[in-house]
N, C-alpha and C positions, 0 to 999 in steps of 0.2 A: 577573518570574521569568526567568533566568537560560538558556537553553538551553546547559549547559557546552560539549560536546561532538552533534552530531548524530546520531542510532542509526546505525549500519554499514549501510550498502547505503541511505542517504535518500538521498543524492547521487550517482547512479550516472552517470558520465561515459565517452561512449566517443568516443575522440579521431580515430578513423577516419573518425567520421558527417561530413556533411555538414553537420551542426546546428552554429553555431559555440555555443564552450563557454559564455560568458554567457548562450546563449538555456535550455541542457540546466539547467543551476543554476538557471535562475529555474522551466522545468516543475517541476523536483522539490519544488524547495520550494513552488511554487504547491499542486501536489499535497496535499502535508503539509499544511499549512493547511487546504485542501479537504477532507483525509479527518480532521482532528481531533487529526492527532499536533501538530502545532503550533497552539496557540490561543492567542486575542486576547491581550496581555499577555508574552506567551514573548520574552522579547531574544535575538534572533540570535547567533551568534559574531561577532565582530570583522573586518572586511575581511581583515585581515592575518593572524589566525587561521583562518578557514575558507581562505586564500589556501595557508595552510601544510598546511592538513588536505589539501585535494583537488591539490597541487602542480601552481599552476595560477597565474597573479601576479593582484595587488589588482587593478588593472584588469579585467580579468575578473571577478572579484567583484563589485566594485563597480556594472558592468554590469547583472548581474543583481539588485543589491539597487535600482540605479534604476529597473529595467521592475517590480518588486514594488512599490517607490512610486509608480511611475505610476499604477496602478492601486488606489492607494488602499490595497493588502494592508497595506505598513508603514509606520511612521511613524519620518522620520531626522531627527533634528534636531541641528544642529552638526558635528561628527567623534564624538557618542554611537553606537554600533552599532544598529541596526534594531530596532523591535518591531514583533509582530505587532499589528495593527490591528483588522482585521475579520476575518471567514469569509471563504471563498470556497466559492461555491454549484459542489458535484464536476459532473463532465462531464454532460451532460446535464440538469441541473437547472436550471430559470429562477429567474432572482432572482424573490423575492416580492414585492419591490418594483418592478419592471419594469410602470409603464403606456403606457410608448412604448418603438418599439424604439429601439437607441443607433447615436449619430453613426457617423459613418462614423471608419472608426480606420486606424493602421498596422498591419501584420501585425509580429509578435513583432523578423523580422529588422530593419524599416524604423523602430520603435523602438531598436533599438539602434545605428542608426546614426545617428538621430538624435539620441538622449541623450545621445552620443561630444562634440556641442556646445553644446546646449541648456543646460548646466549652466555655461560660461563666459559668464557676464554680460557681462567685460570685454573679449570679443573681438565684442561682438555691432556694432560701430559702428568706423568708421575714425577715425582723430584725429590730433593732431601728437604725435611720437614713437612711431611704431606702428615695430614690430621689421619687417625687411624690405623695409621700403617705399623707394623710391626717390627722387631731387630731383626733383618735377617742376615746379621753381623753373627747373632749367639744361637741360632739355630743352628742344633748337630743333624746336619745333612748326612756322614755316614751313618751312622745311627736310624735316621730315618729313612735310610736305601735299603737296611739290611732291613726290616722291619717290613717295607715294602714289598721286597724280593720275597721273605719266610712268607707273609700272609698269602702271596697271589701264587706263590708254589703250593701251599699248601689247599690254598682254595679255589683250584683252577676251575672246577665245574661254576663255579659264583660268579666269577670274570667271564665266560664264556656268554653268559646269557643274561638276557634282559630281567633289571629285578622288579618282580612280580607284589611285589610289599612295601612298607616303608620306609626300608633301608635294612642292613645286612643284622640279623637275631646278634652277631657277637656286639657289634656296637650301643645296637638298643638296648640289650641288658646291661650294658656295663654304663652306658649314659641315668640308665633309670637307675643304678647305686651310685654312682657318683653325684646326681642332683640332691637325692633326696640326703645324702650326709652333707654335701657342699652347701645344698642352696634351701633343703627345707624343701623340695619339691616332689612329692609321692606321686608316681605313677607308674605304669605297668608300662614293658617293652613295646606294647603293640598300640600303646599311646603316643609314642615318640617316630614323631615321621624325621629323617633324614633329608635336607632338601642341598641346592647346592648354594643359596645366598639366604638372608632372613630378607632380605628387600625381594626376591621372589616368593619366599613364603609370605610375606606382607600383601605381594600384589594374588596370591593365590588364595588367601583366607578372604580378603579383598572382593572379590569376585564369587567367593562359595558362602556369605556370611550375609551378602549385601547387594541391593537392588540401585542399580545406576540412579544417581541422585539422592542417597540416601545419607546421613552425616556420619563425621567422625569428627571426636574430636582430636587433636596433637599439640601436641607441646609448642610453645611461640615463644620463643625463637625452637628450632626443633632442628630435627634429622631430615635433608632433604632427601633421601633416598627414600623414605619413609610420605614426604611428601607426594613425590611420583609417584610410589605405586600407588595412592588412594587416589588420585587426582587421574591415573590412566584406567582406572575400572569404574570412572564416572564417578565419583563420591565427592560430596559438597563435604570441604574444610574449615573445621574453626575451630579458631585457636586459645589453648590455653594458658593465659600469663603463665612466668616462671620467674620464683625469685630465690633466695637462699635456701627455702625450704623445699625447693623443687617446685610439678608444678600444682598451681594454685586453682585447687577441684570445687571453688566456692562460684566461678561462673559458670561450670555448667548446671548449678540450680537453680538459677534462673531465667534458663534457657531452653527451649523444645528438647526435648530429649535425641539421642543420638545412637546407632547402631552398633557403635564399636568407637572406644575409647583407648589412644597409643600414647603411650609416656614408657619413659627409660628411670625408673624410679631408682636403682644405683646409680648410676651416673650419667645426671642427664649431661645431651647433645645437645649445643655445645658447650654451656655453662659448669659441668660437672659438678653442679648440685646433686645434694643426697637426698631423694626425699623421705621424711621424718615419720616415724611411725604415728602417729597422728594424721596426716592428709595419708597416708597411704590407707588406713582406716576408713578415715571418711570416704577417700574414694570407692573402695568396696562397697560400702553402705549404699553408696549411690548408685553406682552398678546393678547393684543386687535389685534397688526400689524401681530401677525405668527399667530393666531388662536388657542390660545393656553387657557387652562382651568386650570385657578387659583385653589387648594385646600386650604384652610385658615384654617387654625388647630389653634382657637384663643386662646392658651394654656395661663390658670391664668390669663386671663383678669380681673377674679376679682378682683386680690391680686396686688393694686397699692399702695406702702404707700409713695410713695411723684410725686410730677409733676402731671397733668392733660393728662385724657387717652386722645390716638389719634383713630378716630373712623376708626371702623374694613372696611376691605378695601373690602366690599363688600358692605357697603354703600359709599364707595367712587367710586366705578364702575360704568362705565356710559353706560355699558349693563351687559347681561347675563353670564357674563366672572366667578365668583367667587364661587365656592360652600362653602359655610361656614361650621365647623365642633366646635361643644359643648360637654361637659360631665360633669355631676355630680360626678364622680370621685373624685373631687381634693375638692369640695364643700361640698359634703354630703359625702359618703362612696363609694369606691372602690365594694363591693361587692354587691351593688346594681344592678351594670353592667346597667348602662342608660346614654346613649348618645345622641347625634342629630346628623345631617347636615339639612344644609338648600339647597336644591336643585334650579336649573332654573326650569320655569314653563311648556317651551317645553318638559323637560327631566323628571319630578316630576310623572307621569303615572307609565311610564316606568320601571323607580329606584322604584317605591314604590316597582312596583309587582316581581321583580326581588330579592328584598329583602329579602319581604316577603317570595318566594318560595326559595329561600334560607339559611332560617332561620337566619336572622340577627337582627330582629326587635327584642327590649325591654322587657321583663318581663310584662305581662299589671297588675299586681298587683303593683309593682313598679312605674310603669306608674300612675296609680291611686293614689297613697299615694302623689308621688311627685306633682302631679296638687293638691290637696287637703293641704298638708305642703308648697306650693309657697302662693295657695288665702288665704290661713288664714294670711299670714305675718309671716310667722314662718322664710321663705328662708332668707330676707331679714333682718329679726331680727340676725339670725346665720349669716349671714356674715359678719356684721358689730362686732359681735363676736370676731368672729374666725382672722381677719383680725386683730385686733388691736393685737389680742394673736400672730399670728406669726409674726406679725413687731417685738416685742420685743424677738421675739425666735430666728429669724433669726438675730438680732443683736446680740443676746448674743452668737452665734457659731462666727459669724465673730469677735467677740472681741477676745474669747479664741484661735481661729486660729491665730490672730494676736497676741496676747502676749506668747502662748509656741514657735510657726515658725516663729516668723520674717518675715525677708529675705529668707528664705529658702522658703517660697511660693508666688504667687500673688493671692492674693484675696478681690475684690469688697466685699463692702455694698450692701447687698441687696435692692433695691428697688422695689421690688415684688415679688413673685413667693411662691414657695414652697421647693426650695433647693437652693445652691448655689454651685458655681465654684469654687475650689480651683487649680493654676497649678503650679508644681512645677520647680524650679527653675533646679535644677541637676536633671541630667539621671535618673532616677528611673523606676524601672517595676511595674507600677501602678496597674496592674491586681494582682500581687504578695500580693501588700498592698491591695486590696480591699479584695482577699482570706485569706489576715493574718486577716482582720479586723473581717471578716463573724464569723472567728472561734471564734471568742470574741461576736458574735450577733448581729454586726453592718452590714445594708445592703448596704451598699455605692456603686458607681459605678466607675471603671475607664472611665478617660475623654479619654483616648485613642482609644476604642472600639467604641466613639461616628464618629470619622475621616471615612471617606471612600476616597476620593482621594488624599488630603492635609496632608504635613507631622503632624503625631501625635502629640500632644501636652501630657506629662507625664500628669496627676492630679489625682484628683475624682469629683465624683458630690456626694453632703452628703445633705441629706434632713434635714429639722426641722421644719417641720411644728406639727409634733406628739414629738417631743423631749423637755424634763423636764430639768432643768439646769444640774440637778445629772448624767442625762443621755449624756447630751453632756460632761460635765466633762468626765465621761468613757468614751467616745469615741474619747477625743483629746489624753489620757491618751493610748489608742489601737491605733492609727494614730502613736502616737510615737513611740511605741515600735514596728511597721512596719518598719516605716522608719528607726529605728536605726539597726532593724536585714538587713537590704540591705548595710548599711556602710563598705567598705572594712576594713576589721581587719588588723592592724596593729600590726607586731609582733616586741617584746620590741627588744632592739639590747645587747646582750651579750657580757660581760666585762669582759676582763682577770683579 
């Protein structure tokens, strides 16, 4: 049985609370259930429907109809929309079947931020072609031990004790001359906080910038790590198309205004669009006119192998609108765990010490090594590296994507990054293909999981910044045989 529409006033949401919206949708409905308006058998509305009722995006939704199947309430099976399952026993009532008490659980919020990944099979394991991931084939590990070894000999009172600031004075200075000639980015050392991922300084700007329920808008299709942390400090999501010019800053004017505004304007997630000095204008303008606070996630700025960069739009800022965000991640090693942001100088106090007591600042061993491997010229020697190595790696996937699939996919030339976009042409369940691929070693991501309000687009995103030709061989070689186990079988016809 069918629930067309929900009675008026069953979903009551108020956008001010402190309760983020996925947790309020699932009370209600938990309620309804409990009190009998919804019983066993009743089919929910549709994600995308109840998403249109309460003008609120699928995400959100979908949130809440996960913490109901967690608990047993409904039952989801494929992209069918929810049925109600069981009762739920109203407030104070014990289950009658309760002969011990129950495990120990998440509280309503800590499910939902764990459901955020729980439900990606395919990202539970690292593998070859994982989106993001770095060569650590051409990393000079000696190099980088002695480097290690000098700084934390040299700096032992720094390692010894807790850092009191926003990462270690040699890195902040050398990060504050390397931006502003690299990237256009002018600021002072004591501007530049040191954190250990830009998805924690995301979730911490997050929470010091912005009052539960407050908006953001992000790139659609975008950076799910970026999704998380604004989705785990309560912030309502929406989304901003994205096409070749990156993304497209003409719906948020005519839309409520919005808190803080995330895009990866070199190269967007996952499309690797550049966006054009033009909407990167406009976007400021529009920033600057609702009061609104730029985050600049200048993902793979390094990795530019044809056209001349455009500078980061925090040097095109004609005030304090842009907080810039870095990581060595994609440059050095992942498990480094060292990032930046570049803070305003009103707010730079503040964020440090907020940080800091919140434990998000840097490793200062790491800290140490990395200023010490930048002044010698080591950074700069390894990029010019690594950079010409993945121009030609990221060639050689889009060649093989393009002579086993055709037609059957669209896929760009790389011109920068560290993975690229593959999307497919027919209906496919791309999550399906990314878990056929895992099980062969490959970490690829579906391009689908990246969408939050915009219809999904089927693909993957397949990295090759760490991939050997043998290895992408295997892996166009596991792509196929995904895609061919999804082909409807045809069965032969039978001859008298």
């Amino acid at each position: 049985m069918e629930v067309p529409i929900l009675q008026e006033g069953q979903v009551l949401l108020d956008r001010s609370s402190a309760v983020p919206l996925p947790e309020q949708i699932y009370r209600s409905l938990r309620q309804a259930v409990a009190e009998g308006t919804l019983r066993p058998g009743h089919r929910l509305p549709s994600s995308r429907r109840l998403a249109a009722t309460l003008d609120v995006s699928r995400n959100t939704v979908n949130a809440a109809y996960d913490l109901l199947k967690g608990e047993s309430i409904v039952d989801i099976t494929g992209r069918s929309a929810p049925i109600v399952a069981a009762r739920v026993p109203p407030e104070g009532e014990a289950p009658r079947s309760a002969t011990s008490p129950p495990p120990p659980s998440l509280s309503v919020r800590g499910r939902l931020k764990a459901d955020d990944t729980r439900g990606r099979a395919w990202a539970r394991h690292p593998g070859l072609l994982q989106p993001g991931a770095p060569a650590t084939d051409l990393f000079p590990f000696e190099l980088w031990a002695r480097c290690l070894r000098r700084a934390v000999m040299r700096e032992r009172s720094a390692v010894l004790h807790y850092d009191r600031t926003g990462g270690v004075p040699q890195l902040r200075e050398i990060l504050a001359s390397y931006l502003a000639a690299a990237r256009g980015v002018e600021a002072e050392p004591d501007q530049i906080l040191v954190v250990a991922s830009t998805q924690g300084a995301l979730s911490g700007l997050a929470e010091a910038l912005c009052d539960p329920g407050e908006r953001v808008w992000i790139e659609d299709p975008g950076y799910l790590g970026a999704r998380a942390a604004f989705s785990g400090a309560g912030l309502a999501l929406s989304g901003l198309p994205v096409d070749a010019e990156g993304a497209n800053v003409e719906r948020m004017k005519s839309e409520d205004a919005a808190r803080l505004i995330y895009v990866t304007p070199s190269h967007q997630y996952p499309t690797g669009a550049r966006m054009t000095l033009a909407r990167r204008l406009s976007l400021l303008a529009h920033a600057r006119s609702v009061g609104a606070m730029v985050l600049e996630d200048d993902y793979d700025s390094e990795f530019l192998f044809e056209g001349r960069p455009i500078s980061a739009l925090h040097g095109l800022a004609q005030s304090e609108q842009v907080i810039y965000l870095g990581t060595f991640a994609k440059t050095l090693l992942p498990g480094l765990r060292t990032a930046y942001c570049v803070v305003p100088k009103a707010l730079a106090r503040d964020l440090t010490e907020l940080f800091r007591s919140t434990g998000r600042l840097a490793n200062v061993h790491a800290q140490l090594a990395i200023a010490d491997f930048i002044d010698g010229g080591h950074y700069q020697a390894h990029l010019r590296r690594i950079r010409t190595v993945y121009e030609e790696r990221g060639s050689a996937l889009h060649r093989a994507l393009v002579s086993r699939f055709g037609d059957r996919i669209e896929v760009d030339r790389p011109t920068g990054n560290v993975q690229l976009t593959v999307a497919f042409r027919a209906p496919v369940d791309d999550a399906e293909v990314a878990m056929a691929m895992q099980r062969d070693g490959f970490a690829v991501s579906p391009l689908s999981a990246c969408y939050l309000d915009a219809a999904p687009r089927p693909g993957l995103v397949i990295g090759f910044a760490g991939a050997t030709a043998s290895q992408i061989e295997a892996g166009i070689r596991s792509l196929e045989r995904a895609l061919d186990a999804q082909q409807p079988r045809v069965q032969p016809k039978l001859t008298r």
